[in-house]
C-alpha positions as YAML, in Angstrom:
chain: A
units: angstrom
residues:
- id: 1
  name: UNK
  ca: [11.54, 133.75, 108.82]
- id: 2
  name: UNK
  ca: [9.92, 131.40, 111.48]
- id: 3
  name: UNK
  ca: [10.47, 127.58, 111.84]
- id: 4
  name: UNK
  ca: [7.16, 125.88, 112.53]
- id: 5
  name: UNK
  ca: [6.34, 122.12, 112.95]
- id: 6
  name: UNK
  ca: [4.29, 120.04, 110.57]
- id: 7
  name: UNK
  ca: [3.38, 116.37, 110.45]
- id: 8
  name: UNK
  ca: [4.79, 114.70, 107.43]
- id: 9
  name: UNK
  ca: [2.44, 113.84, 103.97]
- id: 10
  name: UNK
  ca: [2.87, 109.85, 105.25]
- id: 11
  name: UNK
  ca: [2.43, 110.42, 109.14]
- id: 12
  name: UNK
  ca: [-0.01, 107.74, 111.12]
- id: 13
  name: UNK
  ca: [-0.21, 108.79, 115.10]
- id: 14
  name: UNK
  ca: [-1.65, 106.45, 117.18]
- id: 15
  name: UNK
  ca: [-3.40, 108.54, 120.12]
- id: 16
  name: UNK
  ca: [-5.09, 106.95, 123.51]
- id: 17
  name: UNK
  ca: [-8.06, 108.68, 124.32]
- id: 18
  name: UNK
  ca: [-10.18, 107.69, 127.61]
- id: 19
  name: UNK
  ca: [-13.59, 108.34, 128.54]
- id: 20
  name: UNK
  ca: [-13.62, 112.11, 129.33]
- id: 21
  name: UNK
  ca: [-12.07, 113.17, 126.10]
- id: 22
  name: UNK
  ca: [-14.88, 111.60, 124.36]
- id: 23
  name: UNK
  ca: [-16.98, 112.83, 125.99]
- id: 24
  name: UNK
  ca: [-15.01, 116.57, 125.49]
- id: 25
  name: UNK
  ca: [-15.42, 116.02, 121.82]
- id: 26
  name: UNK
  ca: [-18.55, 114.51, 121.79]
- id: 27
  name: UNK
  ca: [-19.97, 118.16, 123.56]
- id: 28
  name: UNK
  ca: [-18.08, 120.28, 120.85]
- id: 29
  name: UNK
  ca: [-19.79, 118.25, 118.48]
- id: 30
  name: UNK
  ca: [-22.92, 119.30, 120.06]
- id: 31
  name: UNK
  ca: [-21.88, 122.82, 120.32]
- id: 32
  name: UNK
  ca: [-21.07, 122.97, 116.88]
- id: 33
  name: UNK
  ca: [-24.65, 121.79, 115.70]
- id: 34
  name: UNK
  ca: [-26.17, 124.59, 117.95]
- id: 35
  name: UNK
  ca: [-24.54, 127.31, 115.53]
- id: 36
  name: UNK
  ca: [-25.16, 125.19, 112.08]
- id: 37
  name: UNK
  ca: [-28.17, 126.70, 109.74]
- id: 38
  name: UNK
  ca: [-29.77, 122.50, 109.78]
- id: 39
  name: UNK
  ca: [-32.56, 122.56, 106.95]
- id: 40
  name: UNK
  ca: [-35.54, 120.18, 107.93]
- id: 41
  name: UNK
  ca: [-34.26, 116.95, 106.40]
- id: 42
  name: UNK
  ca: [-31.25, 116.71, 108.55]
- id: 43
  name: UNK
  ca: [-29.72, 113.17, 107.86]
- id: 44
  name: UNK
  ca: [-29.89, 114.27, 103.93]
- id: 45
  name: UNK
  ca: [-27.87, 117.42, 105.11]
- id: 46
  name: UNK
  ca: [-25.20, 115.57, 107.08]
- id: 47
  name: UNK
  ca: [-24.90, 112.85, 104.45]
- id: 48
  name: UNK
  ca: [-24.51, 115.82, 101.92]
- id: 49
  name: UNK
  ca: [-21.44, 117.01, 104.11]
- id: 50
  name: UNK
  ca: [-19.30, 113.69, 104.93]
- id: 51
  name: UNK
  ca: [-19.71, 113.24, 101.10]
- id: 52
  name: UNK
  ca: [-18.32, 116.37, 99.67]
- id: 53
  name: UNK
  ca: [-14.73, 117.25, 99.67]
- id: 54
  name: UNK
  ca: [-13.37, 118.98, 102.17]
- id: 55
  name: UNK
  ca: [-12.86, 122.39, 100.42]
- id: 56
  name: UNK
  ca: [-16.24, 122.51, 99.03]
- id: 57
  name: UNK
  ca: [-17.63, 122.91, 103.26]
- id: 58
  name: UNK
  ca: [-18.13, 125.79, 104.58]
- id: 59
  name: UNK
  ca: [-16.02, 126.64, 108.11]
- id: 60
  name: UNK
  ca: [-19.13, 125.39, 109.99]
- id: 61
  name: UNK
  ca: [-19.84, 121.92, 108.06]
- id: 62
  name: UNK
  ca: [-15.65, 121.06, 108.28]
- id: 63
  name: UNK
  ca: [-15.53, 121.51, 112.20]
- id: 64
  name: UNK
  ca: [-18.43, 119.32, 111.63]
- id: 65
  name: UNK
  ca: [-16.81, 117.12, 109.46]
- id: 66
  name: UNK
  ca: [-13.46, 116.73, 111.67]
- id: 67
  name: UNK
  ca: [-15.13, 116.09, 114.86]
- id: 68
  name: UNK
  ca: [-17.45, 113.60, 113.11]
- id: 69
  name: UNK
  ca: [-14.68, 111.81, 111.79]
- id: 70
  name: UNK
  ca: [-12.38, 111.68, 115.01]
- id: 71
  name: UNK
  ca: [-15.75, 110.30, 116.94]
- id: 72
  name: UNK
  ca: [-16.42, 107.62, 114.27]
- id: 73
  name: UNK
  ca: [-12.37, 106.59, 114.70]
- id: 74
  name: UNK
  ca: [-12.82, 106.52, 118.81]
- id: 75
  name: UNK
  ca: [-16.09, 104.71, 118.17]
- id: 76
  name: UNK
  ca: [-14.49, 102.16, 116.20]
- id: 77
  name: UNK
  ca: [-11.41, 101.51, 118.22]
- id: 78
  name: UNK
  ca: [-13.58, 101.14, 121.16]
- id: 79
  name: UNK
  ca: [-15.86, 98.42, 119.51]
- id: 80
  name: UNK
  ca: [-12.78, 96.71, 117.88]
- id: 81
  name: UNK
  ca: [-11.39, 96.69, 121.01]
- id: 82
  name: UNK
  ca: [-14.41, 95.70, 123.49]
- id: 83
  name: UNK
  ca: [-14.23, 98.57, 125.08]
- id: 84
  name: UNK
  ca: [-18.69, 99.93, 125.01]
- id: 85
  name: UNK
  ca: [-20.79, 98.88, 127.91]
- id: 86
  name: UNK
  ca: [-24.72, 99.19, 126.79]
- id: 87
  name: UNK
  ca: [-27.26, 100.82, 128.98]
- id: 88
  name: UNK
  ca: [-30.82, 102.18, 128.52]
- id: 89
  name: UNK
  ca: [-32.01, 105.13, 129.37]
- id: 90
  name: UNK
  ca: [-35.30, 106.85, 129.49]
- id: 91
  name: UNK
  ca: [-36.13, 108.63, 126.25]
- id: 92
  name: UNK
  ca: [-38.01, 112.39, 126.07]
- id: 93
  name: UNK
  ca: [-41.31, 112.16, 127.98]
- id: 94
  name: UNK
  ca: [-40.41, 108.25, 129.71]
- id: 95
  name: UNK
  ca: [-40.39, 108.18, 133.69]
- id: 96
  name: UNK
  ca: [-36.73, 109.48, 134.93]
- id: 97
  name: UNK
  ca: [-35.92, 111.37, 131.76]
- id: 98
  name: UNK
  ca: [-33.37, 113.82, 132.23]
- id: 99
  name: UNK
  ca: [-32.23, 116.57, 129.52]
- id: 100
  name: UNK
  ca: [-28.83, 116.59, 128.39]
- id: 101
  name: UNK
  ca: [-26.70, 119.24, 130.14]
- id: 102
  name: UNK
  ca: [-23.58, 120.78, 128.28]
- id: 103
  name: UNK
  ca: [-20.41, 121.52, 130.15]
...
């Protein structure tokens, strides 16, 4: 028999989380809609997912669903705590667009 470690049923952990680790998960969460079969009507699809339960996803939709809700948590923290700086930038086919890179 092996000891392992496990968080406790009532656990809360408060993590800090700065710029480039967004940005870390915000790429998986790219990377993980590149291998996702997306039907045509997209935001229908993703509401589907954050509203099922868990167990009802397939292994694809809950790495979705995780990394969606750890970006909406960093999201929130960081408008709670003041912590966004807005900029525009050029959208597909504007002057100075550039195409997202990954990695």
């Amino acid at each position: 028999m092996i000891k392992v470690k496990e968080l406790k049923d009532d656990a809360i952990i408060t993590i800090e989380v700065n710029k480039n680790f967004y940005l870390m998960t915000k790429a998986t969460s790219f990377v993980i809609l590149q291998g996702m079969d997306i039907p045509e009507k997209g935001d229908a699809y993703f509401k589907d997912i954050m509203s099922k339960e868990y167990n009802a996803l397939d292994e694809q939709q809950r790495a979705f669903y995780t990394i969606a809700l750890l970006l909406a948590e960093i999201e929130s923290q960081a408008t709670k705590n003041k912590l966004y700086t807005e900029k525009e930038i050029p959208e597909p086919g504007e002057e100075g667009y550039v195409e997202p890179k990954l990695g």
